[in-house]
C-alpha positions in Angstrom: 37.5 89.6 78.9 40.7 90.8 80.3 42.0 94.6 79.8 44.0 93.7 77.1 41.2 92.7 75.0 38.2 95.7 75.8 37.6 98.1 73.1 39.6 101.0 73.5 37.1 104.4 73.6 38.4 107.8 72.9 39.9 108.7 76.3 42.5 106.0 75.8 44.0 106.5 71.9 47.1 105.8 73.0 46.9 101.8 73.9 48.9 102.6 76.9 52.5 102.2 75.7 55.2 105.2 75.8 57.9 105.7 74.1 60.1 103.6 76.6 59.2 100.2 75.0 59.4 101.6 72.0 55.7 101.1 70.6 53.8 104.7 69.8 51.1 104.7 67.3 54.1 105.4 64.4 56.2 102.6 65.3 54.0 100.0 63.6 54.0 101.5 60.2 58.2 100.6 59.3 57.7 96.9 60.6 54.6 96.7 58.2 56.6 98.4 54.9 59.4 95.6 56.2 56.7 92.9 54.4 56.4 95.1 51.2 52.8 95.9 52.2 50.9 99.2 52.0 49.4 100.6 54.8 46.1 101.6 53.1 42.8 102.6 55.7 45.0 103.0 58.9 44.0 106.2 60.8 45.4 108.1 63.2 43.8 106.6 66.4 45.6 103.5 66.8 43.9 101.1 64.1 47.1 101.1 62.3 47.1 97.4 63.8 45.9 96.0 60.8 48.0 97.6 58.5 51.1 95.9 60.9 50.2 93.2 59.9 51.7 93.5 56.3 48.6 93.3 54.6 46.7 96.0 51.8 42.8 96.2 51.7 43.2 92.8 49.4 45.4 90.6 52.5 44.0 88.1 54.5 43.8 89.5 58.0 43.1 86.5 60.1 43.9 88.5 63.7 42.1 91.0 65.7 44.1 94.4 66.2 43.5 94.4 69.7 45.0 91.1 70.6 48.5 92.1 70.7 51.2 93.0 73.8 53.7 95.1 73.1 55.9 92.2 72.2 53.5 91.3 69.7 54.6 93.8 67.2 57.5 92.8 66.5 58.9 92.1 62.8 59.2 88.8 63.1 55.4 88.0 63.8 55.1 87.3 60.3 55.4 85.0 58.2 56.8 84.8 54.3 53.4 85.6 53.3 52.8 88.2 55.9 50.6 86.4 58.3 50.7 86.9 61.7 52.3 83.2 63.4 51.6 84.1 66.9 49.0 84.2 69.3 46.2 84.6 67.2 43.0 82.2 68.2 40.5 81.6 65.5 37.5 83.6 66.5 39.9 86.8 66.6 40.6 86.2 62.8 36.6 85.9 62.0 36.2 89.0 63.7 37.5 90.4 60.9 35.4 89.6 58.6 37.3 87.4 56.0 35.1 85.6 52.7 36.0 82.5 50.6 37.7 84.9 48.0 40.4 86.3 50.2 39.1 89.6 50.6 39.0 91.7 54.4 36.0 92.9 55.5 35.5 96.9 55.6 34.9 96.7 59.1 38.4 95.0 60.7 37.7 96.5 64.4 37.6 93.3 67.4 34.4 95.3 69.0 32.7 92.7 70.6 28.8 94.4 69.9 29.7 95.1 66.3 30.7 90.8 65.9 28.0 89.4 65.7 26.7 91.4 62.6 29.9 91.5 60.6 30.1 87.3 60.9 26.8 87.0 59.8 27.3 89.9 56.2 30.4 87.6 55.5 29.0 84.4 55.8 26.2 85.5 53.5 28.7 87.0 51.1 31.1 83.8 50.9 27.9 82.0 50.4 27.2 84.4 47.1 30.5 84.3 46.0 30.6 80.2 46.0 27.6 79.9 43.4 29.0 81.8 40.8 31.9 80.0 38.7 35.0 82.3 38.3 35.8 83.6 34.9 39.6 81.7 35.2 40.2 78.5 36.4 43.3 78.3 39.2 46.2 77.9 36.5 44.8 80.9 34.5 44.8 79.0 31.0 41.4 77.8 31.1 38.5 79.9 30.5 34.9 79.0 32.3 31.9 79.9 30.4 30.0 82.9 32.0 26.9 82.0 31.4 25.2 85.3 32.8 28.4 87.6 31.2 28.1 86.0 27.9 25.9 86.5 25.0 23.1 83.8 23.9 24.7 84.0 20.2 28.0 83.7 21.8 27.7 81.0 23.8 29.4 77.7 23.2 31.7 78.7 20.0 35.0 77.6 21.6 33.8 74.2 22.4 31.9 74.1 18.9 35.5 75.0 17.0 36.6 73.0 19.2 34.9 70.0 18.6 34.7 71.1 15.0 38.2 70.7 14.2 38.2 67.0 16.1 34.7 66.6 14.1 36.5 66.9 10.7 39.1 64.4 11.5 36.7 61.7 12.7 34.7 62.5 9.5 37.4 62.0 7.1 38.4 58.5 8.7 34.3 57.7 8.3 34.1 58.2 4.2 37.8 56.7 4.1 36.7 53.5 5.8 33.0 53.9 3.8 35.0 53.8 0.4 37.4 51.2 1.6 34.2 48.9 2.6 32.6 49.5 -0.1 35.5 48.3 -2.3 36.1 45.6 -0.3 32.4 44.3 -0.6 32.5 45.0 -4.9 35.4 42.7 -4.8 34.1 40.3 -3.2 30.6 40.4 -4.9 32.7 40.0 -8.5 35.1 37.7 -7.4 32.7 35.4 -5.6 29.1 35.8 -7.2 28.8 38.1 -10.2 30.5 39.9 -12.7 28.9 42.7 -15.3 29.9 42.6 -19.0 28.8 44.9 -21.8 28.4 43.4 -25.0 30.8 44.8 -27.5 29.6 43.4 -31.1 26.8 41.1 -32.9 28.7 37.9 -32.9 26.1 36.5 -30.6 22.9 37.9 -32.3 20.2 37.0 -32.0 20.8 36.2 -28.3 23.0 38.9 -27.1 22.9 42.3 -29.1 25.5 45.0 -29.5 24.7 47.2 -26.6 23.4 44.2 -24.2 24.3 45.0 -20.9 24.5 41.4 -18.8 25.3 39.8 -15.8 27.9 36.6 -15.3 27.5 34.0 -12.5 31.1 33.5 -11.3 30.4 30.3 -9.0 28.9 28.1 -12.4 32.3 27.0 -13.0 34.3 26.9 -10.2 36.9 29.8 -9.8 40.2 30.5 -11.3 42.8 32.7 -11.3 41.1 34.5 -14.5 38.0 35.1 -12.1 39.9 37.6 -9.8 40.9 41.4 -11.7 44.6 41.3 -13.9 44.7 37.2 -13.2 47.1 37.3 -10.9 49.2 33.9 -10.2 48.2 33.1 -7.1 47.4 29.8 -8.0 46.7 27.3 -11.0 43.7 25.4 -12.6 40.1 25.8 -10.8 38.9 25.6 -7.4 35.2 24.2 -7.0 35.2 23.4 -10.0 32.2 22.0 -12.2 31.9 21.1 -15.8 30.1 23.4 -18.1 27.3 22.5 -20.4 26.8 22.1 -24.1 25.3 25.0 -24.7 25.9 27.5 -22.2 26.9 31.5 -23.0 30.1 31.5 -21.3 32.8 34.8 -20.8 36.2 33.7 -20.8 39.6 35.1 -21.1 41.2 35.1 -25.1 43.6 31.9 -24.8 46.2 33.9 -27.1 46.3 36.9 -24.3 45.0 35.6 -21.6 43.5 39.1 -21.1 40.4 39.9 -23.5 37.4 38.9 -22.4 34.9 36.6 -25.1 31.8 35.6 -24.8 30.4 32.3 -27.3 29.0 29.5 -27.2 29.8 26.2 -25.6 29.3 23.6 -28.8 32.1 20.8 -27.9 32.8 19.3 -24.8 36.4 17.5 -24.0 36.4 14.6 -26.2 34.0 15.7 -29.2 34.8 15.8 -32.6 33.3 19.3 -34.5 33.1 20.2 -38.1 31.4 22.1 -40.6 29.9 20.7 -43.7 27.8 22.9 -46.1 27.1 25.0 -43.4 25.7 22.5 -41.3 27.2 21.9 -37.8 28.3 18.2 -37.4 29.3 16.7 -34.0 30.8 13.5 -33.5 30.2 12.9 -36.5 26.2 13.4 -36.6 24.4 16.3 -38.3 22.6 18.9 -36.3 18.9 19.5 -37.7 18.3 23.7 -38.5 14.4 24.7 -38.7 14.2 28.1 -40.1 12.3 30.5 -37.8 11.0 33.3 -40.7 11.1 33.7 -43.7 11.0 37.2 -43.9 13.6 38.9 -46.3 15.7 40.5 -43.7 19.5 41.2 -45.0 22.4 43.0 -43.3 24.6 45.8 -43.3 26.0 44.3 -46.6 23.2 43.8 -48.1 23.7 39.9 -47.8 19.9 37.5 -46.2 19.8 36.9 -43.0 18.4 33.4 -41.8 17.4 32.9 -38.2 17.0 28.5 -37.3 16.6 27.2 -34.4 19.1 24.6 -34.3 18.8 21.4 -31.9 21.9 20.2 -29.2 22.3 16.3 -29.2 21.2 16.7 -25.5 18.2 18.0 -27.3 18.5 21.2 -26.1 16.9 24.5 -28.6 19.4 27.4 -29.6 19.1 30.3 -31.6 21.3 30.9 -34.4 21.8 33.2 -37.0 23.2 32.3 -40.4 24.0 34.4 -43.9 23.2 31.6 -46.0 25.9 28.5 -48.1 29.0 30.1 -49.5 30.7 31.7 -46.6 34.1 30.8 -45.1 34.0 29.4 -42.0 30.4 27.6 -43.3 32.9 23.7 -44.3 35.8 23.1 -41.8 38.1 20.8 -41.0 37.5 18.1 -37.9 38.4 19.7 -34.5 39.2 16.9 -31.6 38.8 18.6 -28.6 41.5 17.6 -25.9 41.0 17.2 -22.1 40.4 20.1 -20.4 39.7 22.5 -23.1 36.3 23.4 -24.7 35.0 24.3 -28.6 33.4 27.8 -28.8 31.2 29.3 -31.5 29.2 32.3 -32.4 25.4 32.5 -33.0 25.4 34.6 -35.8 27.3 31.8 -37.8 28.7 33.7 -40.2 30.0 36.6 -38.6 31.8 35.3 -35.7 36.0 34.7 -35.3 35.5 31.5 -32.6 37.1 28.1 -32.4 36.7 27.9 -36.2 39.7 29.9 -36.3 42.8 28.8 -36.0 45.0 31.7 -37.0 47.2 32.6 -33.7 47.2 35.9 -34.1 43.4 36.2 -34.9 41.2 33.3 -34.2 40.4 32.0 -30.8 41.4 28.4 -31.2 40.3 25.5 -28.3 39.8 27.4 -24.7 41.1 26.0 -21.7 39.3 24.9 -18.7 41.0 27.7 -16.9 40.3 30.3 -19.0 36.7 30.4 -18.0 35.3 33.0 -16.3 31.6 32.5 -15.6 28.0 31.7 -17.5 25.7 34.6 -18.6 22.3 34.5 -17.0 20.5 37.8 -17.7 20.6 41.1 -19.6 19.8 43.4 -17.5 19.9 46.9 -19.7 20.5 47.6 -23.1 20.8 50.5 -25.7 21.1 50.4 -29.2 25.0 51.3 -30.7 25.8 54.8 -30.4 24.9 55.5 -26.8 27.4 56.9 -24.5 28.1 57.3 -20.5 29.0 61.0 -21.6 26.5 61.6 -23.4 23.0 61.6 -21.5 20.5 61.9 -24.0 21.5 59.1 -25.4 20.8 57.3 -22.2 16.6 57.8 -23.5 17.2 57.8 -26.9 18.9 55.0 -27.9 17.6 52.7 -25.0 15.8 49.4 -25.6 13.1 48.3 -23.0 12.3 45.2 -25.0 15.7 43.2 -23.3 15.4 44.6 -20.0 15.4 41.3 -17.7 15.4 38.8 -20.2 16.7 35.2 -18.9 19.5 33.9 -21.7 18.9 30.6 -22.4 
């Protein structure tokens, strides 16, 4: 170690420059104040050195106060920052005692027995300060959690609003594209494969009762425009389509409207020729045979006898019909050719049914086309005697009618 570098001890507090090269121990403060620095912790006996250097107790002093010539303390040893640019080897600045933070150690004296100590505290103290995450991140916008600073009720609530406010958005777009799925599945399922109908009055007793509730196969028939809601035009006549049957219970769209569902029927098939004589279904010409069920003495609202028969198809197959007895109007008809494409519809309770009996345009139903049809009924699933209502819940017991639950229509 030359002379320039051994600690300076009491006898010498002057560092051995006069006044002729312009260095005393007051000299350094002005060129330290010229780098808008305090001079805090310099004493009287020559450790001013560090305070030349431009820096307060929070600079980075990376030199050793000791290292200098006379030259050395110059204004222009500094950088913009303040640093020293000059002459200043690495193990000089450590002997100052710097951390990771930035902060100079207490002790800023280059004696060599005191070094060893003072690099070994700040190692250990950089080494503390790196495990624990700062409070700010680097741009000063983003808070870091605190684990040990912040309460255990506390913890986590930004990043819960946070996610929170995103959570609600992604939740909203879930139920929208739930509902939208959902919707798209019920159209398909009545468009494709079945259709629910409620039974509005006792034309079709004692089949189908007032208060019936029953499903419709759509893919019987084929499918038409008539099988998708409102009809729309999107195309004419029946795709996949397949004749019906003497005999079937069919729903189909009101030829007058082409919008009000009816359910009858099927008694004449394209080509047939129907009539009624003395209240005795005739087709092609031949009668059908009627065996009365009961005889019990059953009358309706009118007081007027009701007759239940089981009347015979000429494909031989069994129906159920309902008739009032000789005398009533639509019980002798004239001869109704049915045309291509089009089908005959009647009610089983006979008498009190407005079907293809009735020609009126503006009230009967008249010959139904082929395209009109909207599916065969296969079961009732529910059904509650008239009166009950969606609004009104008791009803939903009192008025119910286990007896048709799940019963196949024939």
């Amino acid at each position: 170690m030359t002379d320039e570098h051994k600690p300076h001890d009491d006898a010498a507090p002057d560092h051995g420059h006069d006044d002729g090269h312009g260095h005393d121990d007051h000299a350094a403060k002005p060129a330290a104040d010229a780098h808008g620095h305090d001079n805090h912790g310099a004493d009287d006996n020559g450790d001013v050195a560090a305070s030349a250097h431009g820096h307060d107790d929070h600079g980075h002093d990376d030199h050793a106060p000791a290292a200098h010539t006379p030259d050395d303390h110059a204004p222009a040893a500094h950088d913009d920052h303040g640093h020293d640019s000059h002459a200043h080897d690495a193990p000089a600045g450590e002997a100052h005692g710097h951390d990771d933070d930035g902060h100079a150690s207490p002790v800023a004296h280059s004696h060599d027995d005191h070094a060893a100590p003072i690099a070994a505290a700040v190692a250990g103290g950089a080494a503390a300060a790196s495990t624990k995450a700062p409070v700010w991140s680097d741009s000063g916008d983003a808070p870091f959690e605190d684990v040990d600073a912040t309460p255990v009720y506390a913890r986590g609530k930004g990043d819960r609003k946070r996610k929170s406010k995103g959570g609600s958005s992604n939740e909203g777009v879930e139920i929208f594209k739930t509902i939208f799925f959902a919707l798209l599945i019920a159209l398909v399922l009545r468009v494709v494969l079945f259709q629910p109908f409620t039974i509005p009055s006792a034309s079709m007793e004692p089949a189908l009762y007032e208060g019936d509730y029953i499903v419709v196969s759509k893919w019987s028939y084929g499918y038409s425009k008539h099988a998708i809601p409102f009809s729309p035009p999107i195309f004419e006549g029946r795709i996949l389509a397949r004749e019906p049957e003497r005999g079937d219970i069919v729903v189909f769209k009101l030829p007058r409207d082409n919008r009000t569902d009816y359910i009858k029927r099927l008694i004449g098939l394209p080509g047939d020729r129907i009539q009624m004589i003395d209240n005795v279904l005739h087709i092609n010409g031949t009668p059908l045979s009627n065996v009365v069920v009961t005889g019990a003495d059953v009358t309706n609202m009118y007081g007027m006898p009701v007759v239940t028969m089981r009347e015979t198809l000429p494909e031989g197959r069994v129906i159920t019909i309902q008739d009032y007895g000789p005398g009533m109007d639509l019980d002798d008809t004239p001869v109704f050719e049915v045309p291509a494409g089009h089908y005959f519809m009647m009610g089983d309770n006979r008498d009190n049914s407005i079907d293809s009996r009735v020609i009126d345009p503006m009230q009967g139903v008249g010959l139904v086309p082929s395209e009109n049809l909207i599916g065969k009924a296969e079961i009732i699933l529910f059904s509650w005697t008239p009166g009950a209502s969606l609004w009104n819940p008791i009803s939903w017991f009192s008025k119910v009618r286990p007896s048709r639950f799940f019963t196949v229509l024939d």
